[in-house]
C-alpha positions, 0 to 999 in steps of 0.5 A: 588181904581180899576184900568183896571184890575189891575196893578203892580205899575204904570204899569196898565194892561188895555184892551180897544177897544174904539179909542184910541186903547190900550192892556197891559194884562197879560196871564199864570199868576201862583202865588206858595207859600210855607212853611218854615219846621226845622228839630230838631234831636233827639238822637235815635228818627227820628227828630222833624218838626217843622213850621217856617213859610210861605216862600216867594210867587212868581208869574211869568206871561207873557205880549204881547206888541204890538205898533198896540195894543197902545202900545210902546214895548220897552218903556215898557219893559224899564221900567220894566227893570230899576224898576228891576235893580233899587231894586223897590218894587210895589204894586200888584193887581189884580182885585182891589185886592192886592195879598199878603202882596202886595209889590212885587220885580220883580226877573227876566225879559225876553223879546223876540221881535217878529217884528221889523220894518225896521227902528229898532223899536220894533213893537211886543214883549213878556215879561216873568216876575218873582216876588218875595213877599217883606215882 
């Protein structure tokens, strides 16, 4: 099932301009993935490789959100800090399209807030978000 242009569990990254007003995107999406190699020594010859397998894939992106694009900066940002502290494991897709295995464990979050009204409530705020594949 498609949703918005995607979603990292129930957090759908949407991008409508009809009223009312709501943006969650994401933006220097880079996903890295790798391989797993052994090393065998032989005695007298240089060591064997030997392909153990894929490694883990991760995937790091940045998200703006804005209280003026619909959204509640700090209720976002709470609640991917507590799916991180709790261990959560989310689907990911991208495109009505899973990447991966499609499981994935968020690994780090860093949020940088940007406005603050004079009442203390967060207008505007980047979140930096690592996630790891969970296999």
């Amino acid at each position: 099932m498609k949703l918005g242009l995607g979603a990292l569990g129930d957090v759908v990254f949407i991008s409508s301009f009809k009223t009312p007003i709501k943006v969650r995107t994401f933006r220097d999406f880079q996903r890295d993935s790798s391989a797993r190699w052994g090393s065998n020594d032989i005695h007298l010859h240089k060591p064997r490789s030997q392909f153990l397998g894929p490694g883990l894939d991760t995937i790091s992106f940045s998200m703006t959100l804005d209280a003026r694009l619909g959204m509640n900066p700090r209720k976002e940002m709470e609640k991917l800090l507590v799916y991180q502290r709790d261990g959560k494991v989310l689907l990911l897709q991208v495109g009505g399209k899973p990447l991966g295995q499609g499981k994935w464990k968020i690994l780090s979050l860093s949020q940088s807030w940007a406005d603050i009204d004079r009442e203390g409530n967060l207008i505007k705020a980047d979140l930096s978000i690592t996630l790891e594949e969970y296999v």
